[in-house]
C-alpha positions as CSV (number, residue, x, y, z in Angstrom):
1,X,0.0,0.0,0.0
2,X,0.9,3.5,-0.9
3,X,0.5,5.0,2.5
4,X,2.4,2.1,3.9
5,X,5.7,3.1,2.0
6,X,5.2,6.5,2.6
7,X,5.5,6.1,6.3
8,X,8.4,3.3,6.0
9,X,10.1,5.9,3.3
10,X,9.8,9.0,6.2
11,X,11.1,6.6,9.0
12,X,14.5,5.7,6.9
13,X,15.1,9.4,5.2
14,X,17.5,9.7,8.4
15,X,19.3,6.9,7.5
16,X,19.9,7.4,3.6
17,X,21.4,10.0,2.0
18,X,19.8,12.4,0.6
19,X,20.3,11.5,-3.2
20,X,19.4,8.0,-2.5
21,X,16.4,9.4,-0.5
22,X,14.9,10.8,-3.5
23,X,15.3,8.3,-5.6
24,X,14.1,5.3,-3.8
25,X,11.3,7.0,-1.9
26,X,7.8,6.2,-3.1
27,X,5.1,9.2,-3.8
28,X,1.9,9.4,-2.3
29,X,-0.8,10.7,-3.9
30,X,-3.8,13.5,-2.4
31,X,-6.8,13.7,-3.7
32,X,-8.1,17.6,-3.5
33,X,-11.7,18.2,-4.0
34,X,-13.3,21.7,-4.6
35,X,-16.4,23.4,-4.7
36,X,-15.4,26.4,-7.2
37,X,-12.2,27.1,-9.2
38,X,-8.9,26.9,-8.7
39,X,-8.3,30.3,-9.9
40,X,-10.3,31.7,-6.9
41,X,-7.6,29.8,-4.3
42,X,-4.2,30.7,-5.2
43,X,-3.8,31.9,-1.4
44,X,-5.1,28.7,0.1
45,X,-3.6,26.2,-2.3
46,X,0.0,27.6,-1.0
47,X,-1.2,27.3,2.7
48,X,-2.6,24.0,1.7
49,X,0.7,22.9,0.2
50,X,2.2,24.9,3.4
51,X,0.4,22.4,6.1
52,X,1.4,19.2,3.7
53,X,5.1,20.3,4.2
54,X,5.2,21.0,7.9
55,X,4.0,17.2,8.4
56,X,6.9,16.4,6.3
57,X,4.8,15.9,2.8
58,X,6.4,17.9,-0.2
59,X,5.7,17.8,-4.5
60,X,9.2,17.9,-4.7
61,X,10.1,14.8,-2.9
62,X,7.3,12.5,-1.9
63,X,3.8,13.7,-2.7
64,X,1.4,14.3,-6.0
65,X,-1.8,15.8,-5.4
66,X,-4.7,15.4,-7.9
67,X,-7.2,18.2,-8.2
68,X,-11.0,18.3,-8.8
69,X,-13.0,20.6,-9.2
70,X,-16.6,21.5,-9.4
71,X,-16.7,24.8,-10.8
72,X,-19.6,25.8,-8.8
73,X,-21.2,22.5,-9.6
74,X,-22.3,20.7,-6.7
75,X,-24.1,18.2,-8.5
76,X,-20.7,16.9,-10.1
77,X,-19.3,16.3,-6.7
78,X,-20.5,12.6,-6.2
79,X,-18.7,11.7,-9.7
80,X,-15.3,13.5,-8.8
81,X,-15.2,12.1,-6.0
82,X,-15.6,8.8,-7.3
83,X,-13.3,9.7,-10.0
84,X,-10.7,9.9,-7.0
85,X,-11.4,7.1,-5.4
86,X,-10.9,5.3,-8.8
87,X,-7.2,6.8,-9.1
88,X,-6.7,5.1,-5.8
89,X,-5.5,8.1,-4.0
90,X,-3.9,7.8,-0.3
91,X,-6.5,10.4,1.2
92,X,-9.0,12.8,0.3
93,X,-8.8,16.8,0.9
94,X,-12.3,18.5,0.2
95,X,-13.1,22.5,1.3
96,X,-17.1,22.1,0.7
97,X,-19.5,20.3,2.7
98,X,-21.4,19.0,-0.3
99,X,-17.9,17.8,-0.9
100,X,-17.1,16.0,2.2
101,X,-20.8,14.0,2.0
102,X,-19.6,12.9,-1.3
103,X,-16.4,11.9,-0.4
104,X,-17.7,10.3,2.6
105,X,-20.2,8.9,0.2
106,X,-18.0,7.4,-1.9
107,X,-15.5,5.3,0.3
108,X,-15.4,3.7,3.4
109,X,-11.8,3.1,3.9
110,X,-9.6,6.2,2.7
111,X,-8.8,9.0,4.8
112,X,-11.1,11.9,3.9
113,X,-9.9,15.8,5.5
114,X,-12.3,18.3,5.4
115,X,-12.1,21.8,5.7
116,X,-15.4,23.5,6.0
117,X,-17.2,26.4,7.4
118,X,-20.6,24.6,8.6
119,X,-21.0,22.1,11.5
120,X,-19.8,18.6,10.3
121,X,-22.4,16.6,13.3
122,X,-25.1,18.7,12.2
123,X,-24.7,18.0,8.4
124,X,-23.9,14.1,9.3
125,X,-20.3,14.1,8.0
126,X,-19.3,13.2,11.8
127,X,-20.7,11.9,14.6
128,X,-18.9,13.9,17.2
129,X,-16.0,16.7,17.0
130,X,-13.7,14.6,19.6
131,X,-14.4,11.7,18.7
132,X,-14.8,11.3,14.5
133,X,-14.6,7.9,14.1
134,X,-14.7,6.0,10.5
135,X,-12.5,7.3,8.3
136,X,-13.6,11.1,8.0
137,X,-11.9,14.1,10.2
138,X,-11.4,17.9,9.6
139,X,-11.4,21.3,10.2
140,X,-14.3,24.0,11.0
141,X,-13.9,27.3,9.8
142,X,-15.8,30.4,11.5
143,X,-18.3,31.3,8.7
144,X,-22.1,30.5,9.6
145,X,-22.2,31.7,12.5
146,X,-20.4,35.1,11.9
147,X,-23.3,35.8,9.7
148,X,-24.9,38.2,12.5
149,X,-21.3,40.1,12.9
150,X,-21.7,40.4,9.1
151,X,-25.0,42.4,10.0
152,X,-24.0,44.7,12.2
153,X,-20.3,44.8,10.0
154,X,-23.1,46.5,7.1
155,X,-25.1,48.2,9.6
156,X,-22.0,50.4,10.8
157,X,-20.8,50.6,7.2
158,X,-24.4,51.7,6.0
159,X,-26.2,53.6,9.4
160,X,-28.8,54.5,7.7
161,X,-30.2,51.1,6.5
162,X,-33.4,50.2,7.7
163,X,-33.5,47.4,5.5
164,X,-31.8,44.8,4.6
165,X,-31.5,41.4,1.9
166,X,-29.9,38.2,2.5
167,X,-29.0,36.3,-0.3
168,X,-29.5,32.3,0.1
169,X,-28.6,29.5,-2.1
170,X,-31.7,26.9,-0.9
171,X,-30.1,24.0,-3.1
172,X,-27.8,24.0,0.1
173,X,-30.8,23.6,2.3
174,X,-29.2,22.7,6.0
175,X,-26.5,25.4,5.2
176,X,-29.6,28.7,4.2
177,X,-31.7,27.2,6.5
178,X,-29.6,27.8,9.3
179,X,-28.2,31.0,8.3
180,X,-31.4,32.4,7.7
181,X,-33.0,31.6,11.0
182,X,-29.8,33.3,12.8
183,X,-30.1,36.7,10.4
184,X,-33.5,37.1,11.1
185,X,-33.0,36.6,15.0
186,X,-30.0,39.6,14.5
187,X,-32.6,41.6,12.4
188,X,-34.8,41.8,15.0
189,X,-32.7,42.9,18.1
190,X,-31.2,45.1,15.5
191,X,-35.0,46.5,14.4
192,X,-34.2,45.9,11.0
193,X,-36.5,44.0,8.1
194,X,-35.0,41.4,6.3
195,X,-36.1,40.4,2.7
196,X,-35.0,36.7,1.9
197,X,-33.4,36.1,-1.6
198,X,-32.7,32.8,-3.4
199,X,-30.4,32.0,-5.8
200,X,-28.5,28.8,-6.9
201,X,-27.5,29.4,-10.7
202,X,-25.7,31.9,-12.2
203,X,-29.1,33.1,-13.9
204,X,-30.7,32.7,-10.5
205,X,-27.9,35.7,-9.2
206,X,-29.5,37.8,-12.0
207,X,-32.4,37.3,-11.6
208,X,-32.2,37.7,-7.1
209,X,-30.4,40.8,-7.9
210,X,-33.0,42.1,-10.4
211,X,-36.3,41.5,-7.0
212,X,-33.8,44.0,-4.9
213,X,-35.9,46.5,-6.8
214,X,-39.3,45.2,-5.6
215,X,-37.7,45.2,-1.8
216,X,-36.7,48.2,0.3
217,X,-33.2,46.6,1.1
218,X,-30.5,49.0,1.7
219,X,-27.7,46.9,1.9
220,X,-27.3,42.9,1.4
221,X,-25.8,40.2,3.5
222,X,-24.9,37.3,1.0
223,X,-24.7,33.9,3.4
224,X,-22.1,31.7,3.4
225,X,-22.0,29.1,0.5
226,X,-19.5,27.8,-1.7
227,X,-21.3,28.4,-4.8
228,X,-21.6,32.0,-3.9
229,X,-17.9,31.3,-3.1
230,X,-17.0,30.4,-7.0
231,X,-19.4,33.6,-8.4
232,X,-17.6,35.9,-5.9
233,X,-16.7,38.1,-9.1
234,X,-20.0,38.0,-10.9
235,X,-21.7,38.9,-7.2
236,X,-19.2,41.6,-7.0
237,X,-20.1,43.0,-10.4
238,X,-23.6,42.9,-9.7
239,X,-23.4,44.8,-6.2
240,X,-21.7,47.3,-8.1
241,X,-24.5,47.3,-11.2
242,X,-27.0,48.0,-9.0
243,X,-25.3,49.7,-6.3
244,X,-25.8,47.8,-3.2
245,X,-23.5,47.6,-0.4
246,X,-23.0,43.7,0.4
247,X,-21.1,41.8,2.5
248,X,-20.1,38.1,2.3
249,X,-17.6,36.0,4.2
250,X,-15.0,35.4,1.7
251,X,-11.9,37.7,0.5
252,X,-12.2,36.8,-2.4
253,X,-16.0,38.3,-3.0
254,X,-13.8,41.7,-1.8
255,X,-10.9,41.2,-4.1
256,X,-13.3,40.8,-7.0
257,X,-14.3,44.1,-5.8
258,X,-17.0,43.4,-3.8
259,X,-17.2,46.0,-0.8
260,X,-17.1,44.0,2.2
261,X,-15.9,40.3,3.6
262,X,-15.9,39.4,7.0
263,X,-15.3,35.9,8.0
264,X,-12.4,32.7,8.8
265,X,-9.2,32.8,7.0
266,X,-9.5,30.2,4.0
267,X,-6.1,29.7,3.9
268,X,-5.5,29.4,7.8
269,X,-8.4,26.6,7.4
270,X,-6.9,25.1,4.4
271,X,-3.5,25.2,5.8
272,X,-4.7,22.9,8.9
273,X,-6.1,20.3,6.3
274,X,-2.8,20.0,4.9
275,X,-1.1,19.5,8.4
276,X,-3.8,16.8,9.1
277,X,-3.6,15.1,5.8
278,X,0.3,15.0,6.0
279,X,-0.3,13.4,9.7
280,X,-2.8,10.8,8.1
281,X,0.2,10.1,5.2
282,X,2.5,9.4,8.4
283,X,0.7,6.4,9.7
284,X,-1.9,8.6,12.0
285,X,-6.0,7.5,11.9
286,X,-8.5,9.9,11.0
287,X,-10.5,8.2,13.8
288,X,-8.1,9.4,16.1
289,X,-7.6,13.1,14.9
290,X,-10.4,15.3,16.6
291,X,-11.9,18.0,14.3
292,X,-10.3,20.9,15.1
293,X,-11.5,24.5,14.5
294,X,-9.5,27.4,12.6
295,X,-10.1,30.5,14.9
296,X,-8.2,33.0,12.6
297,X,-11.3,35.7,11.8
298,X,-10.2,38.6,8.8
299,X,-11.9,41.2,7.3
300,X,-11.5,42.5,4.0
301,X,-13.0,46.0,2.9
302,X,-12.2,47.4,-0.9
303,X,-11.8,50.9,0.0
304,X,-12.5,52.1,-4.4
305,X,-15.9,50.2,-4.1
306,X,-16.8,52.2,-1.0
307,X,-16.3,55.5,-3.1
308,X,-17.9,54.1,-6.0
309,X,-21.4,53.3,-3.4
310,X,-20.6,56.6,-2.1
311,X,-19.6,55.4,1.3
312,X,-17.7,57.0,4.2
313,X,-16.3,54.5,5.9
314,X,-16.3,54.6,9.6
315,X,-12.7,55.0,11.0
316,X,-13.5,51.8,13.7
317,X,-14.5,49.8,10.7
318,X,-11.3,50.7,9.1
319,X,-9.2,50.3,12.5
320,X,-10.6,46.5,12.4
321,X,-9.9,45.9,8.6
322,X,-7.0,43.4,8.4
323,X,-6.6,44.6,4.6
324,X,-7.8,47.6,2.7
325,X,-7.7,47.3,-1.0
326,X,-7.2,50.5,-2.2
């Protein structure tokens, strides 16, 4: 077995040299599984490949990793995952829930990390945080449940909101459900009304963006989903079209030139499934390997959309900001 070698090739590195190291050591193979596109992860891949090296897994000596991805395409998730469980891989990365259920789907026996921003017990990847079991472990990421911080983020940004849209994707039903239960519970100690939108396509975001007109929303709260996650630049665009302020949990909706993200690193999440994989590689169970939860929080504000909207920033908004894109 692959993983087999791997460890026996780690345990006698010290005792070869370091030409005959590389030649005779055998290469292990990670399977990464995504939600959206590569080019939307150039960050994270790097911390990813960052956490593979600390646990002593490298490209350059003694690791491959095969990438799939969905392209905002949950419903092709099953298949690829299948796909690498096919190609025989040594253990499975995925950063999507409807990624880790397929994965989880899809083999009993290899390791499958996930790195994710919902709760893994809740959505049945897991039955317990300490205590994973089977062959499935990972990492939580704060996203969900910073959605009411991402309220009040817009409400300082935009004072003068009385209203407010949040954008749902209910093909992800656990993941808007629950969001949308906990934004209406802020609206409400906030005063605020809160107009539900749905979208799950790309014509969907049109046409969600499009009912803003029929709503009195003054600002929009997009929830945390990864196929919102791989349109960050179209959602970006169309805040900007028809001039809403909006603020998701991702950087990258902000780089694209959205106005606002507020939520866990990716890449400090990312960077923890590649420790954890590289610790499965060395012999250690899933089973044994507790989820663990990536506490790193950032926010992002794009400082030319702001003056686009026509927005004065708030100078305790811009104290907190761990990057201002200028």
């Amino acid at each position: 077995m692959r993983r087999r070698d791997f460890i026996k090739g780690i345990a006698s590195s010290a005792a070869a040299c370091p030409l005959a190291t590389r030649a005779q050591q055998p290469i292990a193979v990670v399977g990464l599984l995504g939600g959206a596109s590569p080019a939307l992860f150039a960050g994270p891949l790097r911390a990813f490949r960052g956490g593979l090296a600390e646990s002593g897994a490298a490209e350059s000596r003694n690791l491959t990793i095969e990438e799939r991805w969905a392209e905002g395409r949950n419903d092709r998730l099953p298949d690829l995952a299948t796909d690498l469980v096919r190609r025989k891989v040594d253990v499975i990365v995925t950063v999507t829930t409807p990624g880790a259920l397929a994965a989880k789907a899809a083999t009993p026996t290899i390791p499958v990390v996930f790195a994710i921003g919902s709760d893994p017990v809740k959505d049945g990847i897991v039955p317990s945080l300490n205590r994973p079991g089977g062959n499935v472990t990972g990492i939580t990421a704060l996203t969900s449940e910073l959605g009411p911080k991402r309220l009040e983020l817009i409400s300082e940004i935009v004072p003068q909101a009385a209203s407010f849209a949040l954008l749902v994707n209910r093909r992800n039903p656990n993941l808007a459900n629950s969001q949308t239960a906990e934004l209406q519970t802020a609206a409400g100690r906030l005063k605020r009304e809160l107009y539900l939108l749905d979208a799950g396509t790309e014509a969907e975001l049109d046409t969600a963006f499009a009912q803003l007109k029929t709503t009195n929303a003054q600002a929009l709260i997009i929830s945390a989903d990864g196929f919102f996650t791989s349109h960050s630049r179209q959602l970006a665009a169309l805040a900007i079209q028809h001039r809403i302020p909006a603020v998701y949990q991702n950087r990258s909706f902000a780089e694209a030139g959205g106005l606002v993200s507020y939520g866990g690193s990716t890449a400090d999440a990312w960077r923890l499934a590649g420790v954890y994989a590289g610790r499965i590689l060395r012999g250690e169970q899933p089973a044994d390997l507790p989820v663990q939860q990536a506490t790193k929080v950032e926010l992002v504000l794009n400082s030319k959309t702001a003056k686009v909207l026509g927005l004065v920033v708030p100078p305790s908004v811009l104290a907190r900001a761990d990057e201002v894109i200028e």
